[in-house]
PyMOL CGO cylinders between C-alpha atoms (Angstrom):
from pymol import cmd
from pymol.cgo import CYLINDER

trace = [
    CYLINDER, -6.28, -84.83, 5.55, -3.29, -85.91, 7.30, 0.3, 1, 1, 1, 1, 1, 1,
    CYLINDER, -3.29, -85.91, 7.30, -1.13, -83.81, 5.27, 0.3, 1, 1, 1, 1, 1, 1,
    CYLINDER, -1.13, -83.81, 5.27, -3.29, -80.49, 5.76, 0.3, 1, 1, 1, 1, 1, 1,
    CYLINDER, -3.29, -80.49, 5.76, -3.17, -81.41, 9.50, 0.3, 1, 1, 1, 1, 1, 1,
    CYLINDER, -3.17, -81.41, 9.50, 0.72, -81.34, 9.10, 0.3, 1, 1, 1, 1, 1, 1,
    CYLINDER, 0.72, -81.34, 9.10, 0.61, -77.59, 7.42, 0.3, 1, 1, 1, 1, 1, 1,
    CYLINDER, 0.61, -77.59, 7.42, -1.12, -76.38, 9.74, 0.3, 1, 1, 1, 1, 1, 1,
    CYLINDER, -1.12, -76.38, 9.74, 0.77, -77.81, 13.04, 0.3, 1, 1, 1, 1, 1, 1,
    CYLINDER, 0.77, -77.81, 13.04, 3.92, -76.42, 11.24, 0.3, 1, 1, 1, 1, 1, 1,
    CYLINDER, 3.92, -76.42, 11.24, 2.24, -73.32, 10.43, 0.3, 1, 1, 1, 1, 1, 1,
    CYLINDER, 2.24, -73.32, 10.43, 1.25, -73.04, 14.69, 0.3, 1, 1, 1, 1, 1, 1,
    CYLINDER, 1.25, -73.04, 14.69, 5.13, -74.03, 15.25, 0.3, 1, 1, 1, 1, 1, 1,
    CYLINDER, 5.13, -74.03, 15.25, 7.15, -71.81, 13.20, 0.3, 1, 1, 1, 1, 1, 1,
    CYLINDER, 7.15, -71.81, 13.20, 4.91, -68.79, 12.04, 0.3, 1, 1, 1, 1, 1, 1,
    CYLINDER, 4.91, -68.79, 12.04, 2.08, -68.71, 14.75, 0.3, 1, 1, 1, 1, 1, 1,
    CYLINDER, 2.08, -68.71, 14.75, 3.59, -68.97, 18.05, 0.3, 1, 1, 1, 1, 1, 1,
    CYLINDER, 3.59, -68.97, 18.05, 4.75, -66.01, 19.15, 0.3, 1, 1, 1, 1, 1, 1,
    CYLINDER, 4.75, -66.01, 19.15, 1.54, -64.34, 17.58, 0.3, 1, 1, 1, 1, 1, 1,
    CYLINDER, 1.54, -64.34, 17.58, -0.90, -66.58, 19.57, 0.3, 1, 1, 1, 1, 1, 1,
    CYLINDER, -0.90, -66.58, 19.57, 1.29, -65.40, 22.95, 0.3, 1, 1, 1, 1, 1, 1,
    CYLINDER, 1.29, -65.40, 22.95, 0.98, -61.80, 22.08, 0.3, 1, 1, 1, 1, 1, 1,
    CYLINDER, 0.98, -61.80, 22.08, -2.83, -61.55, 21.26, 0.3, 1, 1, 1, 1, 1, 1,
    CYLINDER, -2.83, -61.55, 21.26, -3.19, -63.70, 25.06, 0.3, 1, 1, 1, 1, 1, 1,
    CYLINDER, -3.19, -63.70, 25.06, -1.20, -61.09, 26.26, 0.3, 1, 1, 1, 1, 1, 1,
    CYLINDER, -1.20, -61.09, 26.26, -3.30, -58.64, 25.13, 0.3, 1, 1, 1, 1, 1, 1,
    CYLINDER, -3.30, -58.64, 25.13, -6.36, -60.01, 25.95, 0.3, 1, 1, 1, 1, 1, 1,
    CYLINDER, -6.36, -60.01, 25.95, -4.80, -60.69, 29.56, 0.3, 1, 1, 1, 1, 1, 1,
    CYLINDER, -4.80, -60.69, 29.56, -4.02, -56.91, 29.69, 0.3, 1, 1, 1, 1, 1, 1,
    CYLINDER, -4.02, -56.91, 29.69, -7.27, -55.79, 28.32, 0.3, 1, 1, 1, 1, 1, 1,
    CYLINDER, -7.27, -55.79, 28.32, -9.00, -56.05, 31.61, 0.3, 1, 1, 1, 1, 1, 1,
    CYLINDER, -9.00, -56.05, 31.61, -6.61, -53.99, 33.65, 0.3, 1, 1, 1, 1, 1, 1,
    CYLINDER, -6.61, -53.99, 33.65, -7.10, -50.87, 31.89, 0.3, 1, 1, 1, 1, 1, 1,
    CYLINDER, -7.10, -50.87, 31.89, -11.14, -50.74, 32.49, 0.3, 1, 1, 1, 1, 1, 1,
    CYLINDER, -11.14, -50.74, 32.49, -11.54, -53.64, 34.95, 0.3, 1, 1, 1, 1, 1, 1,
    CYLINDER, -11.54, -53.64, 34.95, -14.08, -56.48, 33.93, 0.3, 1, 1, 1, 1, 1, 1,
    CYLINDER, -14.08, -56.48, 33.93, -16.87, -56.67, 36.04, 0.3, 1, 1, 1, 1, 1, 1,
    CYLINDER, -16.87, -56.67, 36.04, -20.11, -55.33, 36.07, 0.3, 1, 1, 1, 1, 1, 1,
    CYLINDER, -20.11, -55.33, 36.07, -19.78, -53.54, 32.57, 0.3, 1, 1, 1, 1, 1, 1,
    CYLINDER, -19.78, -53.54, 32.57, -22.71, -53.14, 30.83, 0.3, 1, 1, 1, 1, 1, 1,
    CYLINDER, -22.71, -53.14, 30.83, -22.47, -53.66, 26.92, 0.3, 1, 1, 1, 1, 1, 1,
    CYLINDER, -22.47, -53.66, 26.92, -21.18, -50.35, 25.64, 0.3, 1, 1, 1, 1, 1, 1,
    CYLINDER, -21.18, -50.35, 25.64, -18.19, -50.78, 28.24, 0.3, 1, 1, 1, 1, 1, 1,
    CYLINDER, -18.19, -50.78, 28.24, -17.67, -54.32, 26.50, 0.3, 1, 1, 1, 1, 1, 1,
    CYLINDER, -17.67, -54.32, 26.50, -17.97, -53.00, 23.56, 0.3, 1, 1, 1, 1, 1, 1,
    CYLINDER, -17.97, -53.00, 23.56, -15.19, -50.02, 24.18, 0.3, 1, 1, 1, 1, 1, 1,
    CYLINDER, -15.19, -50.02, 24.18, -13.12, -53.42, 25.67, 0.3, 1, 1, 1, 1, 1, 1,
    CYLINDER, -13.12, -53.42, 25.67, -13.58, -55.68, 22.10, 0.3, 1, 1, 1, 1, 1, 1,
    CYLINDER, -13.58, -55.68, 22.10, -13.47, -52.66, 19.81, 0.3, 1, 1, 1, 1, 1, 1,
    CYLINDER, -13.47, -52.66, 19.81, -10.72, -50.66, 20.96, 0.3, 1, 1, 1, 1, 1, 1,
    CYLINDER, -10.72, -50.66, 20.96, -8.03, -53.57, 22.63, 0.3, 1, 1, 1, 1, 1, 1,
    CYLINDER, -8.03, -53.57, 22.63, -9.62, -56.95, 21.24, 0.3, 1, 1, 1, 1, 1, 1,
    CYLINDER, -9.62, -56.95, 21.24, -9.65, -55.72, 17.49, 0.3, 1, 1, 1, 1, 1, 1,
    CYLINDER, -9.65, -55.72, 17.49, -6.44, -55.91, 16.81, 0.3, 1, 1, 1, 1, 1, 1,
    CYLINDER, -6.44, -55.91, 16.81, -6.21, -59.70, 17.30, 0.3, 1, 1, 1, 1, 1, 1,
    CYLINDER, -6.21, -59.70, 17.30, -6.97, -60.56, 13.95, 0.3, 1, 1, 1, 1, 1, 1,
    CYLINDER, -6.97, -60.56, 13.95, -4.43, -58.20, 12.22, 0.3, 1, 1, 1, 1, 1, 1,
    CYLINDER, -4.43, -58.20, 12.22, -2.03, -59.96, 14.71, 0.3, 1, 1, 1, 1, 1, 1,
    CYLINDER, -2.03, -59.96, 14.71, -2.96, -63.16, 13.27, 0.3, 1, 1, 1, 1, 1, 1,
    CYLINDER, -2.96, -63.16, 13.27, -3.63, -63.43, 9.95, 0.3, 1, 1, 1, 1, 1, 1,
    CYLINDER, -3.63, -63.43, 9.95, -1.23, -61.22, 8.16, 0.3, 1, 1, 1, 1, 1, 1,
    CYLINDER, -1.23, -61.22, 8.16, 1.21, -63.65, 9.41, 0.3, 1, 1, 1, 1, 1, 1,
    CYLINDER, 1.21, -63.65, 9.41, -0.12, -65.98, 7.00, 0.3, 1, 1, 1, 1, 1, 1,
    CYLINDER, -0.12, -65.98, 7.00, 2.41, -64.72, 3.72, 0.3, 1, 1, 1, 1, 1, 1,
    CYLINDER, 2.41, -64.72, 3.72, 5.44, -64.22, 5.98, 0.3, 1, 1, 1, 1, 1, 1,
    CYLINDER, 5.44, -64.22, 5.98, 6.96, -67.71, 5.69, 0.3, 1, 1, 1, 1, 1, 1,
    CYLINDER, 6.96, -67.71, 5.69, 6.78, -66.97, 2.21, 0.3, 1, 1, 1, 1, 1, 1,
    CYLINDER, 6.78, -66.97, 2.21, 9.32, -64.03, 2.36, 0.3, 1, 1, 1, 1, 1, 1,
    CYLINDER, 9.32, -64.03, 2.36, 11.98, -66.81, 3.02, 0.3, 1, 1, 1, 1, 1, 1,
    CYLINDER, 11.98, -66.81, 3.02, 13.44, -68.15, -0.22, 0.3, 1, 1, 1, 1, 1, 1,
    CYLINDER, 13.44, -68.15, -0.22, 14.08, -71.73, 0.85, 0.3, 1, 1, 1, 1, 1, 1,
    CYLINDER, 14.08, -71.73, 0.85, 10.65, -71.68, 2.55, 0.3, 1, 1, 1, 1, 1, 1,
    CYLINDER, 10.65, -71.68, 2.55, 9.01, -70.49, -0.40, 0.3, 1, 1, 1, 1, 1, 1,
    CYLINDER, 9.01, -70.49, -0.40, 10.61, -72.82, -2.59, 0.3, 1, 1, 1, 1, 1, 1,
    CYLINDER, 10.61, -72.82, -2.59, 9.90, -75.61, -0.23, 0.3, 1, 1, 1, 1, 1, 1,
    CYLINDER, 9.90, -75.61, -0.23, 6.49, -74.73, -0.32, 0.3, 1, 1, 1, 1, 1, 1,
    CYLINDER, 6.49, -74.73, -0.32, 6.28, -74.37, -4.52, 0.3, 1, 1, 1, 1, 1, 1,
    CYLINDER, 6.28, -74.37, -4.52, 7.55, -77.79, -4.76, 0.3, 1, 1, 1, 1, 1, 1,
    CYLINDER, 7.55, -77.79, -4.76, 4.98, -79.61, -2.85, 0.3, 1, 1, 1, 1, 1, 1,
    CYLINDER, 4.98, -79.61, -2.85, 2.30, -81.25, -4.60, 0.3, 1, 1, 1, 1, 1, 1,
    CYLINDER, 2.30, -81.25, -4.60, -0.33, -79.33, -2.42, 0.3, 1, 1, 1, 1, 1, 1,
    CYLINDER, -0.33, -79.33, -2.42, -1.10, -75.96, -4.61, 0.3, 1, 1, 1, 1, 1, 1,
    CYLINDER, -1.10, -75.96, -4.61, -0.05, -72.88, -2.96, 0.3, 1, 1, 1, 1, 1, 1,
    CYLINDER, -0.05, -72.88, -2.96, -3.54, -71.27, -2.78, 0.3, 1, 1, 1, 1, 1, 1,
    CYLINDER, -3.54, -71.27, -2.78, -4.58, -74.20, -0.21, 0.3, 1, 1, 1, 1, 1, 1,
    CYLINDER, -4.58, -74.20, -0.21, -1.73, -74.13, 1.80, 0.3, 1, 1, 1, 1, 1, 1,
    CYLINDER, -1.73, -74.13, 1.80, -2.52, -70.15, 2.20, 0.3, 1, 1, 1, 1, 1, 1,
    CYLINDER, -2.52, -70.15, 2.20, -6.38, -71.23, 2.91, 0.3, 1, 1, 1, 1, 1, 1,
    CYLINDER, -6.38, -71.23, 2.91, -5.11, -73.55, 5.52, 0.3, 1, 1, 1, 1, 1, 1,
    CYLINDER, -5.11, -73.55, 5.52, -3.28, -70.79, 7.39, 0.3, 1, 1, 1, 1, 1, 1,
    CYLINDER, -3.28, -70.79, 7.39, -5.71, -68.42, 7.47, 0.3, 1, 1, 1, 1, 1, 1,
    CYLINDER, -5.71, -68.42, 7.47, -8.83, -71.10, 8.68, 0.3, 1, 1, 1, 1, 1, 1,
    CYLINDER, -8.83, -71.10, 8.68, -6.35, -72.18, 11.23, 0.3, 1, 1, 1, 1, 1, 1,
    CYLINDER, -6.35, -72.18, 11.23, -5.87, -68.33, 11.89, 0.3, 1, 1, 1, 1, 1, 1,
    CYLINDER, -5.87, -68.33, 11.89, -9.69, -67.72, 12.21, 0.3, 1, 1, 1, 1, 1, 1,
    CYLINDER, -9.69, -67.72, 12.21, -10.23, -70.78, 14.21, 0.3, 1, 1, 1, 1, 1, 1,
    CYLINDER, -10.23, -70.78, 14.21, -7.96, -69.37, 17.10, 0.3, 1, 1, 1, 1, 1, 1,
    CYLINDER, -7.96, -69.37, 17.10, -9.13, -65.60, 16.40, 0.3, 1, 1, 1, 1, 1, 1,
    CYLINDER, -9.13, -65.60, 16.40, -12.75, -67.36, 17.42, 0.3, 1, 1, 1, 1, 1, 1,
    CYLINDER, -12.75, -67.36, 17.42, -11.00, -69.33, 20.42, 0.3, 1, 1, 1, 1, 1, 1,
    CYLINDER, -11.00, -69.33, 20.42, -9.96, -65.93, 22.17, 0.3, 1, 1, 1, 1, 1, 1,
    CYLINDER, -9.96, -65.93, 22.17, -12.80, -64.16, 21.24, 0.3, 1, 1, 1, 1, 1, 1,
    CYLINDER, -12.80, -64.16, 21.24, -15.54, -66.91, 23.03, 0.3, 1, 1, 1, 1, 1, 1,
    CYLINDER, -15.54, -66.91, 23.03, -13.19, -67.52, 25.91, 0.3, 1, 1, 1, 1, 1, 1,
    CYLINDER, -13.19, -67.52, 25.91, -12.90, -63.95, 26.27, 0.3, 1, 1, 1, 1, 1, 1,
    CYLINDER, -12.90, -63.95, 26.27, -16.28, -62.94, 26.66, 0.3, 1, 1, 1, 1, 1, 1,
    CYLINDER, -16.28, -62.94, 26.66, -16.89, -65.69, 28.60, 0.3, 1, 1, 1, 1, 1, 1,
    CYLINDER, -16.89, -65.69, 28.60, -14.26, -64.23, 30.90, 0.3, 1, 1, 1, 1, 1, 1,
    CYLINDER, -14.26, -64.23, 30.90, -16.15, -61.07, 30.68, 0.3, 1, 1, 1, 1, 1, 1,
    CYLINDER, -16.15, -61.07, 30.68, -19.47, -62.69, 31.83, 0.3, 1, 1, 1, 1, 1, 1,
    CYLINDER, -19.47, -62.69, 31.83, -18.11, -64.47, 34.64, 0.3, 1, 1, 1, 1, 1, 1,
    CYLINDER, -18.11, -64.47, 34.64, -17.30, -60.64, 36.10, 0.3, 1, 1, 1, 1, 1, 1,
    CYLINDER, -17.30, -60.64, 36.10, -21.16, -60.38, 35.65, 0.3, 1, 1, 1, 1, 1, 1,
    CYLINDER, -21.16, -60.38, 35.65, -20.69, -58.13, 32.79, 0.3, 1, 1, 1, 1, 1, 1,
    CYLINDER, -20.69, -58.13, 32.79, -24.24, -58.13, 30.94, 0.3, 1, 1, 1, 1, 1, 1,
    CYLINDER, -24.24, -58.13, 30.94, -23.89, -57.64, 26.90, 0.3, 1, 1, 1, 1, 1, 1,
    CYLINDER, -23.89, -57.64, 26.90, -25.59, -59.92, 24.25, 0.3, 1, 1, 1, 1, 1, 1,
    CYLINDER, -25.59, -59.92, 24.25, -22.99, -62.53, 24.16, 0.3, 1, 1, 1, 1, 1, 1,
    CYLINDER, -22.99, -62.53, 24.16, -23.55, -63.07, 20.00, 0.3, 1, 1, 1, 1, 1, 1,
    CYLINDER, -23.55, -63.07, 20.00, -23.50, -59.63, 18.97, 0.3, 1, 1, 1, 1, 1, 1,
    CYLINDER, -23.50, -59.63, 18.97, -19.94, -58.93, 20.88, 0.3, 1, 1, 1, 1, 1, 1,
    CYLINDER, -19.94, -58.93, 20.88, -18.65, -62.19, 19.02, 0.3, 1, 1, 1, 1, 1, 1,
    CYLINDER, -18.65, -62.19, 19.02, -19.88, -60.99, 15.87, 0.3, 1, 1, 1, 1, 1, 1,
    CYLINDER, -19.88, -60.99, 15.87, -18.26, -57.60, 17.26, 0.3, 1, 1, 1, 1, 1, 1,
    CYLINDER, -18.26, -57.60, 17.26, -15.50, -59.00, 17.13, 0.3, 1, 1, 1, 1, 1, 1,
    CYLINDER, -15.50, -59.00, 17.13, -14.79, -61.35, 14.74, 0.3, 1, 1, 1, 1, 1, 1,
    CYLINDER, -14.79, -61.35, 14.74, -16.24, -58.31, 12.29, 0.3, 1, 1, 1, 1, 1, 1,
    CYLINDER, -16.24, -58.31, 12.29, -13.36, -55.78, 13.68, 0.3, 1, 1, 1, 1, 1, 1,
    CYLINDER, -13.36, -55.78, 13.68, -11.05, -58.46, 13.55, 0.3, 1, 1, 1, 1, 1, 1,
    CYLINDER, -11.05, -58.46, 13.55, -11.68, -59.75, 9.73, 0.3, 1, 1, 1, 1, 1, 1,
    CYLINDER, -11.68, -59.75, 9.73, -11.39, -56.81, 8.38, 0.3, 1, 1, 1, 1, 1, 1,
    CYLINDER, -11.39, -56.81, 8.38, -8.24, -55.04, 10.36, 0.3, 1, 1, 1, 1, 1, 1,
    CYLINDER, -8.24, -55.04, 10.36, -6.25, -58.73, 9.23, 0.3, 1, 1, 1, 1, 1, 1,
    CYLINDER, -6.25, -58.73, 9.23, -8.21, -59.03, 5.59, 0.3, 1, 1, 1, 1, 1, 1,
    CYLINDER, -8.21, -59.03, 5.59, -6.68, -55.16, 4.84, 0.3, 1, 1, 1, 1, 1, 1,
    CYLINDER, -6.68, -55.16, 4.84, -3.56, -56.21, 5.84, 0.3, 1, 1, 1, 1, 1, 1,
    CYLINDER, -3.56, -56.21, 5.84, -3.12, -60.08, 3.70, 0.3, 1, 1, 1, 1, 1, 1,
    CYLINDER, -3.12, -60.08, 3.70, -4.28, -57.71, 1.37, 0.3, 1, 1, 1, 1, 1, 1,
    CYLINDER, -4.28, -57.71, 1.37, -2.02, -54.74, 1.36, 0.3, 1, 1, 1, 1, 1, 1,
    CYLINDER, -2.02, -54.74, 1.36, 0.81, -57.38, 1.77, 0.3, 1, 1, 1, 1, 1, 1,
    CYLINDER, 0.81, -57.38, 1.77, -0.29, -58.97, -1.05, 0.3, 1, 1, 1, 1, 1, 1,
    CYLINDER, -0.29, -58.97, -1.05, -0.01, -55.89, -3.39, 0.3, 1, 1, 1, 1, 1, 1,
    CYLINDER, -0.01, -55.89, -3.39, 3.46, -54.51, -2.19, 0.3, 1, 1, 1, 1, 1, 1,
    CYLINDER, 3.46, -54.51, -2.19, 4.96, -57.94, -0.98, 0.3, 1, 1, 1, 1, 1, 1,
    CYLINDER, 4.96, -57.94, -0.98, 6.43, -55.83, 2.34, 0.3, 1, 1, 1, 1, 1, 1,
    CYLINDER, 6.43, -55.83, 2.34, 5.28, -56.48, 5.99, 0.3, 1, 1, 1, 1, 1, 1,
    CYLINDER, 5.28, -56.48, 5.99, 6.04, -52.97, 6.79, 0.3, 1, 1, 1, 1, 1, 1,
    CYLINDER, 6.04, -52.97, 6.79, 3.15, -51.87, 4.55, 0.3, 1, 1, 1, 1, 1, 1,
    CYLINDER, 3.15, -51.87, 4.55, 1.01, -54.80, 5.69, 0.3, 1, 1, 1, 1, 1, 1,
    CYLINDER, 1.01, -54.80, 5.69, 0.99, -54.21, 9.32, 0.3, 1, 1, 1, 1, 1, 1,
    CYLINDER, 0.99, -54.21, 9.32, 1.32, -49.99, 8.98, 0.3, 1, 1, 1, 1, 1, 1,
    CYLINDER, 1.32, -49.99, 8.98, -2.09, -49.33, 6.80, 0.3, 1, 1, 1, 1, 1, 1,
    CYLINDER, -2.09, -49.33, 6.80, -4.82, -51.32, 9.44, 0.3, 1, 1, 1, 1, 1, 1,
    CYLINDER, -4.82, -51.32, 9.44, -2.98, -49.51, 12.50, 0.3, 1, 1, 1, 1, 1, 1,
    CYLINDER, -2.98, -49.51, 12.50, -3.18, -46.01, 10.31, 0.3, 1, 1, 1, 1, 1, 1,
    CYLINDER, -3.18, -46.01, 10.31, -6.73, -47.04, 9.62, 0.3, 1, 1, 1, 1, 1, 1,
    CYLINDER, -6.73, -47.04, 9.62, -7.36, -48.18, 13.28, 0.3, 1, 1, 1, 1, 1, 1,
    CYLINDER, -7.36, -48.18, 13.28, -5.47, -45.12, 14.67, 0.3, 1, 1, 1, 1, 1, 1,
    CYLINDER, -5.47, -45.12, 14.67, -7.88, -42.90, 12.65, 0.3, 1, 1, 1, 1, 1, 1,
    CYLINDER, -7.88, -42.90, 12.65, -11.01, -43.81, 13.75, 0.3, 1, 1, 1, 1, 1, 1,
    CYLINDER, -11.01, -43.81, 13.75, -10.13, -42.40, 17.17, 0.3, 1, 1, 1, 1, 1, 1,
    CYLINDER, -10.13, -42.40, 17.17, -10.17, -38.63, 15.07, 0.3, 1, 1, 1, 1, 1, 1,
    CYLINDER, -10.17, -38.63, 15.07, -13.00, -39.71, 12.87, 0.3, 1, 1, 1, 1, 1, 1,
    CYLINDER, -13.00, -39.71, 12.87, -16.45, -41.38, 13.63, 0.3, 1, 1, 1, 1, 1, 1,
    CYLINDER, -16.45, -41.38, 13.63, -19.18, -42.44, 11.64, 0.3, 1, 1, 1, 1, 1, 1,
    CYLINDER, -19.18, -42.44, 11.64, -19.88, -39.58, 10.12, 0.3, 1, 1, 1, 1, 1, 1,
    CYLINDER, -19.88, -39.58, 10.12, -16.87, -39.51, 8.51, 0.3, 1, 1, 1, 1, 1, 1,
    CYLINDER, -16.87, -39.51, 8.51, -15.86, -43.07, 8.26, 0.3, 1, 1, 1, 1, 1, 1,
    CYLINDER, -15.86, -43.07, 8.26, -19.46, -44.14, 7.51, 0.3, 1, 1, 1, 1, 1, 1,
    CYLINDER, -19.46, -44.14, 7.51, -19.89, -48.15, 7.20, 0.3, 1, 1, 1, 1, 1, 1,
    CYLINDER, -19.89, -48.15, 7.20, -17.01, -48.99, 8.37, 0.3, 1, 1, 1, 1, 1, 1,
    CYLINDER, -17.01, -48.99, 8.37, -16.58, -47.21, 11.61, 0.3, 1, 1, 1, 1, 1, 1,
    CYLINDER, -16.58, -47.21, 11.61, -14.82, -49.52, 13.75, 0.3, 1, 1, 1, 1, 1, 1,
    CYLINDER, -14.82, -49.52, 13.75, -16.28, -48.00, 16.92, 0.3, 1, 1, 1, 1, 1, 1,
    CYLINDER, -16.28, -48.00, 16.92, -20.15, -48.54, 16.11, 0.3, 1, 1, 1, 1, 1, 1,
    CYLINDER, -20.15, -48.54, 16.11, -21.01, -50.88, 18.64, 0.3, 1, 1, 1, 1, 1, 1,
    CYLINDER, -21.01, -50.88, 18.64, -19.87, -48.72, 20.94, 0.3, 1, 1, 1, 1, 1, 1,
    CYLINDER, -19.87, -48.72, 20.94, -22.58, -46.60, 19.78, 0.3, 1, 1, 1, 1, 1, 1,
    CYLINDER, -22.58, -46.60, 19.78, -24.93, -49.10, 20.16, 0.3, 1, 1, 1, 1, 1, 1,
    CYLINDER, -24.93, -49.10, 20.16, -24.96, -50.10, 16.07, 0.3, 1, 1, 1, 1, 1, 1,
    CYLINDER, -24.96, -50.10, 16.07, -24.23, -53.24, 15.01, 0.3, 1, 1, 1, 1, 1, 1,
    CYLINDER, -24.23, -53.24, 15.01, -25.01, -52.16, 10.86, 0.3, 1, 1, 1, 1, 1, 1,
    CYLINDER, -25.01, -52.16, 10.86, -21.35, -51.17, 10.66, 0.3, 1, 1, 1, 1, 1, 1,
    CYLINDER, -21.35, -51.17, 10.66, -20.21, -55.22, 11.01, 0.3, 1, 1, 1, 1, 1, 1,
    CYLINDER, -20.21, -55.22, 11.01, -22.22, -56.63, 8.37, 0.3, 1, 1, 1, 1, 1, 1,
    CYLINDER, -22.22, -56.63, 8.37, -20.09, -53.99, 6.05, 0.3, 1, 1, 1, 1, 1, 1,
    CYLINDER, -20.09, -53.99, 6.05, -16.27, -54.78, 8.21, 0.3, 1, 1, 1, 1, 1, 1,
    CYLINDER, -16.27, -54.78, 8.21, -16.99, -58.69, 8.13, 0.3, 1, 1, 1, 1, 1, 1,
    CYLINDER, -16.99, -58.69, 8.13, -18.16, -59.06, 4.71, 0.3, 1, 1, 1, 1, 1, 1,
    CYLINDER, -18.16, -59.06, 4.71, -14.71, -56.46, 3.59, 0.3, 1, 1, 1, 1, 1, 1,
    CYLINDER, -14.71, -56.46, 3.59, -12.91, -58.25, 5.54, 0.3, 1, 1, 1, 1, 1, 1,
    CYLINDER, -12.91, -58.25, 5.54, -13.79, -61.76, 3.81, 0.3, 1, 1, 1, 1, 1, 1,
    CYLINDER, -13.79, -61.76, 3.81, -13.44, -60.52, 0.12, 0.3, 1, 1, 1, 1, 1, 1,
    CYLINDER, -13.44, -60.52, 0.12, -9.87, -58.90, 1.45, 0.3, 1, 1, 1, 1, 1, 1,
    CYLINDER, -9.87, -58.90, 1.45, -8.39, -62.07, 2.44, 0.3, 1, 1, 1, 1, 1, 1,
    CYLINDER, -8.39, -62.07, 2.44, -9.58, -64.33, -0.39, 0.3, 1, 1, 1, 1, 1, 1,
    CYLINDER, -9.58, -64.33, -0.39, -8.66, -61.29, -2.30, 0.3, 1, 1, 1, 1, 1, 1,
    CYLINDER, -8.66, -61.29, -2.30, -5.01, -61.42, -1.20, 0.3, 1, 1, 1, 1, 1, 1,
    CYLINDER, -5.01, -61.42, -1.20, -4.83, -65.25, -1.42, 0.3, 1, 1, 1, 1, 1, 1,
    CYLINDER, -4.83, -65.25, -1.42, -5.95, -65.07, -5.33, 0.3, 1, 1, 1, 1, 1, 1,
    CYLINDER, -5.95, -65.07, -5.33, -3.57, -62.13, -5.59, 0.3, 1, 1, 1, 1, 1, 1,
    CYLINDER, -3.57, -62.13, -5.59, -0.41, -63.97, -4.47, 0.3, 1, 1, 1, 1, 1, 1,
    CYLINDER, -0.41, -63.97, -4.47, -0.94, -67.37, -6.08, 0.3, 1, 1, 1, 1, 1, 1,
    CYLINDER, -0.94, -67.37, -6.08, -1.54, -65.06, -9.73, 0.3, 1, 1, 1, 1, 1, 1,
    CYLINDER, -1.54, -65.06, -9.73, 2.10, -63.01, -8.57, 0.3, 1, 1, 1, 1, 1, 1,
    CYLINDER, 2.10, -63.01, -8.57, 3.95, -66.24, -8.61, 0.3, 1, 1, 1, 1, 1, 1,
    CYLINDER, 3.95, -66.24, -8.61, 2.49, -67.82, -11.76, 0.3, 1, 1, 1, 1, 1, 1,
]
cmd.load_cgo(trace, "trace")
């Protein structure tokens, strides 16, 4: 335990950081562009879906990039701990902070006497979130570039601005805003079988 512990405070250190300072940024500046009290739960939901969504892109496709490194990577091939859990440990340390911003957040939110179901907007998203981050691990995981990682969520997140659910069906990122919540069962569950997707792709790459 004390070793996983050490991962993942080296992971905050050195990989994290400066991720974790720009989603609080974000979510500081969030407010400012639709003010934060008094909304009722589609103006939340415009809030989480359109700024707040892009937090967990932010921080989990950072969880290959210390891999890029050569002396990192083969630091990291000749521990004892296999590969696939040190990857496992970044990302749970990844969704533990994702969840951190998200509830303090919409607490935030309801201390402007905003009035939205409190679960469904965490589910909101943590569902927008999983899946923006899942498609890029996983897109990273196929091409081995960050470019590619980061560039096909925010071409997929850009479009749904254009498109809506006729179009983009299930996985409208925007749903909630439309009052359906259908659309996150189908972006959270993605978003899961992206990222453990990704982490089996990488550890079979370097076999």
């Amino acid at each position: 335990m004390e070793r996983y512990l050490k991962i993942a405070i080296v992971n905050v250190r050195h990989n994290l950081l400066y991720h974790i300072l720009i989603c609080i940024l974000l979510a500081v500046m969030a407010p400012l562009f639709m003010g934060i009290e008094n909304l009722d739960q589609y103006s939340v939901a415009k809030i989480i879906e359109i700024y707040l969504s892009l937090v967990g892109m932010i921080l989990l496709i950072p969880t290959f990039i210390p891999d890029m490194n050569k002396d990192i990577r083969d630091l990291i091939y000749s521990k004892k701990e296999p590969v696939i859990v040190i990857h496992f440990i970044r990302v749970l340390e990844s969704l533990v902070i994702i969840m951190v911003i998200g509830i303090l957040f919409l607490k935030y939110l309801e201390s402007g006497n905003c009035q939205f179901p409190l679960g469904k907007m965490f589910y909101t998203f943590l569902a927008n979130g999983l899946f923006l981050g899942g498609l890029g691990m996983f897109m990273f995981s196929l091409f081995d570039q960050a470019v590619f990682a980061y560039m096909i969520p925010l071409i997929y997140y850009v479009a749904n601005f254009g498109a809506g659910k006729k179009q983009l069906g299930k996985f409208w990122l925007f749903s909630m805003q439309a009052g359906s919540i259908e659309e996150k069962h189908y972006l959270i569950g993605f978003g899961i079988l992206f990222i453990v997707g990704a982490i089996v792709i990488v550890k079979c790459k370097k076999k």
